[in-house]
N, C-alpha and C positions, 0 to 999 in steps of 0.2 A: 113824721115817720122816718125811718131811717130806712140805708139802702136796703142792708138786707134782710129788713121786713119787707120791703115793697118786694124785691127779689123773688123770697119765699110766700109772699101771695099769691104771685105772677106765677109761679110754677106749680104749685098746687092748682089755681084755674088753667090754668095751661092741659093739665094733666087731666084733670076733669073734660074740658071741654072734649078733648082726643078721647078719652073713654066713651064718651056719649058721642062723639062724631063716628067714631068707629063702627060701634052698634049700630046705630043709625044707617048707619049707608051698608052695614051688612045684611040688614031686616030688608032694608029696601032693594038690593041690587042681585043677593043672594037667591039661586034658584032653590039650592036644598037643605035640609035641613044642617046637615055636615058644614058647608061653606058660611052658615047663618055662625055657628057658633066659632069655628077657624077666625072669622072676621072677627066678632066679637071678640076672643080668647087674644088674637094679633092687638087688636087694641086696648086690651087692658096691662097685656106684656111691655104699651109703651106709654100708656097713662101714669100708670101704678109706680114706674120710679121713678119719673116726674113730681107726684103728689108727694113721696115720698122723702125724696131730696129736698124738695119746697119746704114741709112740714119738719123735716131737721133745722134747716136755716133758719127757719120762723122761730123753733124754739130757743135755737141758740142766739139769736140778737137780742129775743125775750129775756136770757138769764145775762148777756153782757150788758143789758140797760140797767137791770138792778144791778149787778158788779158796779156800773158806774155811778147810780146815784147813789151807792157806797162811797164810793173814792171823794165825790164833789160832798158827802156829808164830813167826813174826817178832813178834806179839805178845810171845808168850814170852819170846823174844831179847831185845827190847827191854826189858819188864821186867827180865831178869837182869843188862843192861847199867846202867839207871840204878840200881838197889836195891844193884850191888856196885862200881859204878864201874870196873872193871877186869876184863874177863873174858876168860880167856884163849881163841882160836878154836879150839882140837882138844878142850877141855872143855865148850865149847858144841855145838861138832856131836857128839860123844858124846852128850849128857845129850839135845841134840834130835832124834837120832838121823837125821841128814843130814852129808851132805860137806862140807869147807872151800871148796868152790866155790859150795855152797849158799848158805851162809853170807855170803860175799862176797857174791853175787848178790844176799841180801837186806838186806845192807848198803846196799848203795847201792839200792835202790830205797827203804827207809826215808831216805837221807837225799834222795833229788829228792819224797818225798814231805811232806820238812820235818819227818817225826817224830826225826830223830836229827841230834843234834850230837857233834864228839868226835875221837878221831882212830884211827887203826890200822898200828900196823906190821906188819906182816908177816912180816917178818925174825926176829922176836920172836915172833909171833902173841898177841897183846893187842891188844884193842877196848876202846877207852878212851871213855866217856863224859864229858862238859865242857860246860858251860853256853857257849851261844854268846858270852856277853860276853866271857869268857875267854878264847876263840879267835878273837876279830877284831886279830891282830898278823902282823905279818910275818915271823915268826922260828918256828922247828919246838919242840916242847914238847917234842922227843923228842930232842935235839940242838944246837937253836941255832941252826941254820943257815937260809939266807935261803931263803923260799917262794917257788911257781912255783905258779900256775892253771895247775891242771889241766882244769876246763870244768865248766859241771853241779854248783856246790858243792862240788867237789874239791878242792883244794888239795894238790901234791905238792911231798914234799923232796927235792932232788936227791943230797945228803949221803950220807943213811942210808935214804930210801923209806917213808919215814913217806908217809900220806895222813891228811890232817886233811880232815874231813867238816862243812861251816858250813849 
């Protein structure tokens, strides 16, 4: 568990316990009916953003855990792209066990992040890694034929559909 799940448990029980402590000792201490509910009403005033805050923190370390076994899956990728140079995309999404859309997806957010160079066809389904020197030309690595900017570090071939990624 991480901190700020433990955190945001501890404060939602935190929160709770104060709401029923409160109640509690106002049922029991209170002469009238007014003071039973004043007590009670005081202690939900300081339960309630307690649980409240708790139940934020919880969610949100919920959504940066999958944020991050995002990162450590495209990590992944990346690794098995530069370590083999050549990986094919239906034996990546098997082995990472996500979609060829996935895949895509994290392709290119790795390359507007700058961590990948290289190129990909599709057609084929190979994700080809290449040092960026190597791919500053005007010609498809995959064919020959004359390149078109695509936008965004893309680069498309009109030829065959290669996308070379700088």
């Amino acid at each position: 568990m991480t901190t700020s799940r433990i955190l945001g448990l501890m404060l939602i029980a935190g929160g709770v316990v104060l709401c029923l402590l409160s109640a509690a000792v106002s049922l029991t201490s209170a002469q009238t009916t007014g003071g039973r509910v004043l007590g009670a009403v005081l202690g939900a005033l300081l339960g309630i953003p307690l649980m409240a805050i708790g139940a934020f923190i919880l969610i949100r370390s919920q959504q940066e855990a999958r944020e991050l076994a995002v990162v450590q899956q495209q990590k992944k990728l990346l690794g098995m792209v530069r370590a083999q140079g050549r990986v094919n995309i239906a034996e990546a999404a098997l082995e990472l066990r996500v979609s060829r859309d996935t895949i895509k997806e994290w392709v290119y957010d790795l390359v507007h992040k700058g961590l990948f160079t290289g190129y990909i066809n599709w057609d084929q389904g190979d994700l080809i890694s290449a040092d960026a020197a190597q791919m500053r030309t005007n010609k498809c690595p995959h064919c020959g034929g004359e390149l078109e900017l695509a936008g965004k570090g893309v680069v498309h071939c009109p030829y065959c559909g290669t996308e070379i990624f700088l």
